[in-house]
Structure formats: C-alpha cells, structure tokens
Backbone as ProteinMPNN parsed JSONL, in Angstrom:
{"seq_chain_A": "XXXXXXXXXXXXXXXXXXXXXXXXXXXXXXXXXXXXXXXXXXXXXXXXXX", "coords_chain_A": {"N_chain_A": [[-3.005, 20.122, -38.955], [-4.868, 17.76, -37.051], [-8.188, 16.569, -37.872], [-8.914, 14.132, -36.324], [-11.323, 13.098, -33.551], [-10.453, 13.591, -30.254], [-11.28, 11.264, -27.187], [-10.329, 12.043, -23.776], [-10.632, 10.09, -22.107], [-10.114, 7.785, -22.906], [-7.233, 7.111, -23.58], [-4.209, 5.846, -22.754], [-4.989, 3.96, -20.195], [-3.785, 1.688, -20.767], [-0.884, 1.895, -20.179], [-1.379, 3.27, -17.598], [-2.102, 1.441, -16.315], [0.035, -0.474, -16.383], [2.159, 0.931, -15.426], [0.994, 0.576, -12.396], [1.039, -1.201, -12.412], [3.932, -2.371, -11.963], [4.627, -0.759, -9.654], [3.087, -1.939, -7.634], [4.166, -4.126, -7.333], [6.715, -3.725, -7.174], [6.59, -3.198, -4.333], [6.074, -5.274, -3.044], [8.22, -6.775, -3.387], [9.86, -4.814, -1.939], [8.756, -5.224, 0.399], [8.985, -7.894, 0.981], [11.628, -7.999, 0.926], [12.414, -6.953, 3.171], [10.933, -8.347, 5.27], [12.671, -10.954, 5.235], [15.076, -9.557, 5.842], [14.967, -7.896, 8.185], [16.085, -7.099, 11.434], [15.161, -7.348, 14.573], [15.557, -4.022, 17.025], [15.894, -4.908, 19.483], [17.277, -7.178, 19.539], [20.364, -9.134, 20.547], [23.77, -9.257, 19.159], [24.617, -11.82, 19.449], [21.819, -13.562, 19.624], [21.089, -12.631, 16.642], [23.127, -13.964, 15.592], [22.011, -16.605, 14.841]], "CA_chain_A": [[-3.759, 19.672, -37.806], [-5.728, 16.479, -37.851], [-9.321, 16.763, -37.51], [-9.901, 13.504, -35.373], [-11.755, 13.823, -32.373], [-9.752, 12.919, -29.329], [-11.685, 11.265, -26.412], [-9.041, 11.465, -23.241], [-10.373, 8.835, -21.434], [-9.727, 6.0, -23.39], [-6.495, 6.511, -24.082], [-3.121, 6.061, -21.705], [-5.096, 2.867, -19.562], [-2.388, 0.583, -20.807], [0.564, 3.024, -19.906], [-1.157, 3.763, -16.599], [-1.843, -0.089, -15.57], [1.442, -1.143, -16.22], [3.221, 1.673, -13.849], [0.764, 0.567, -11.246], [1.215, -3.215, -11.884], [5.056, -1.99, -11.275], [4.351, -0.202, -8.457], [2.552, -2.822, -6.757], [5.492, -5.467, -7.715], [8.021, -3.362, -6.071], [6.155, -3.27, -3.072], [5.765, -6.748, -2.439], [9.334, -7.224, -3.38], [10.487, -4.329, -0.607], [8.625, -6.406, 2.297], [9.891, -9.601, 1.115], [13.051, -8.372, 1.485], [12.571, -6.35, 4.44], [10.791, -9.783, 6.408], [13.838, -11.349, 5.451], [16.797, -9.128, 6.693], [15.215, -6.838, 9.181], [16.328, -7.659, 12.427], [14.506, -6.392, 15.723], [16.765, -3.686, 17.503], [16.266, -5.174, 20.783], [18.125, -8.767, 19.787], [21.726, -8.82, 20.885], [24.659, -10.203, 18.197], [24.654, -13.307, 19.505], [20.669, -13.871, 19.122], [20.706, -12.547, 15.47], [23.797, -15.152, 14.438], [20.915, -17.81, 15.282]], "C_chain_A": [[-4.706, 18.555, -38.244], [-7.49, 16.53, -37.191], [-10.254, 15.946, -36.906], [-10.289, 13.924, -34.107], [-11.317, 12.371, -31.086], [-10.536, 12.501, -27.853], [-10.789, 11.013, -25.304], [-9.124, 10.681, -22.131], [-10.407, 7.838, -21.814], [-8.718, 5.973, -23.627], [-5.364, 6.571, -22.536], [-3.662, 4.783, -20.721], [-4.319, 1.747, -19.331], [-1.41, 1.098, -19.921], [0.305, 2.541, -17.605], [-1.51, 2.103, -15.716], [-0.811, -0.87, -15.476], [2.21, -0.275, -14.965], [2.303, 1.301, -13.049], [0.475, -0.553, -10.912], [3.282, -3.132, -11.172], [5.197, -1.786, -10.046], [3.887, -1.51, -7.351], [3.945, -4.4, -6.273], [6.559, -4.766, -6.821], [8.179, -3.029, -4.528], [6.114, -4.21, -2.489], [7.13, -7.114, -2.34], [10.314, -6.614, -1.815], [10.024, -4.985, 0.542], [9.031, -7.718, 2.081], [11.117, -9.54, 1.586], [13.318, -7.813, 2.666], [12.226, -8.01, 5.779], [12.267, -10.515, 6.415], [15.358, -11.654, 6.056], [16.322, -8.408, 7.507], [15.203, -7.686, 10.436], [15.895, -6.748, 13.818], [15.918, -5.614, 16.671], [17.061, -4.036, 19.22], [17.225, -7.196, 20.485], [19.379, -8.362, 20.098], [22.416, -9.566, 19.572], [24.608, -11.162, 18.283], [23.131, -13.812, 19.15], [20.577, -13.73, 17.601], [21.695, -13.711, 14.547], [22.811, -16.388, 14.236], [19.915, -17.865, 13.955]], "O_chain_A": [[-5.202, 18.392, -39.358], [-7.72, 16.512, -35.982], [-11.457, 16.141, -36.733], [-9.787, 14.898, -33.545], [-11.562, 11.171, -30.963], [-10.493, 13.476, -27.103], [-10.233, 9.919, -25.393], [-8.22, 10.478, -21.321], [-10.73, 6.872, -21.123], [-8.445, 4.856, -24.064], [-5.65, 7.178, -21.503], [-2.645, 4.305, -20.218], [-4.137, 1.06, -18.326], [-1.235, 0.538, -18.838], [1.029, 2.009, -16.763], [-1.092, 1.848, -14.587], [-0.68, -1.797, -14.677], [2.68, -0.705, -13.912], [2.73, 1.994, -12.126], [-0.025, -1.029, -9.892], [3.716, -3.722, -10.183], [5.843, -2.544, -9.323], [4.537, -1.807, -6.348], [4.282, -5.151, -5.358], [7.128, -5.305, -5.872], [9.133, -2.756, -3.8], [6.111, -4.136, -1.26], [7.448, -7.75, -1.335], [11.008, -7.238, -1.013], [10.723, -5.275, 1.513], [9.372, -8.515, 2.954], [11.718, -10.352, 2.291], [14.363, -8.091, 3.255], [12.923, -8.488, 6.674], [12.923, -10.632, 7.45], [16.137, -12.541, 6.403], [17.283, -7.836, 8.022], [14.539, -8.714, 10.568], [16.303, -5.602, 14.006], [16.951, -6.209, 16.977], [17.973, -3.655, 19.954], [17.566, -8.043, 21.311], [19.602, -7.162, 19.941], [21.745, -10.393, 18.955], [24.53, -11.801, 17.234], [23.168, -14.621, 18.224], [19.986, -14.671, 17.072], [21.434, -14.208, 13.452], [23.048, -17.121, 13.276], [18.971, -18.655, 13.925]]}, "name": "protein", "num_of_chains": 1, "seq": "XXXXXXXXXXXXXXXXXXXXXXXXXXXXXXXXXXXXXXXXXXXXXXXXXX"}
C-alpha cells in the first residue's frame, strides 16, 4: 500500500472536461444536422423538392 495522501478533488478534471467538451460538440453537431434535414410535417412533396 502506498502511503500518499490522495486529495479527490484534484484529480479526474481533465478526464471529466474532455467528456463534457464531447458532449457539448455532439450537441451542436445534432442541431446542425437536424436544421439542415428536418423538414416541417405540414409541407407537401412538392414544397420540400424546393
């Protein structure tokens, strides 16, 4: 056993800012692509070839 002394809020900050720089990234990416392709369900076929 090692007899340093573990403080547990300094460690894991890296870890946990990267999954929630991820997180944030894949969010921006799902409404980019949602503005993109979602199409309102009241247009008809012919309005959305437009």
């Amino acid at each position: 056993m090692s007899s340093d002394k573990v403080n547990p809020s300094s460690q894991g900050w890296g870890v946990a800012a990267f999954i929630i720089g991820l997180a944030i990234l894949a969010n921006v990416t799902a409404y980019t692509i949602h503005k993109a392709t979602y199409l309102k369900p009241d247009k008809t076929a012919v309005e959305a070839r437009h």
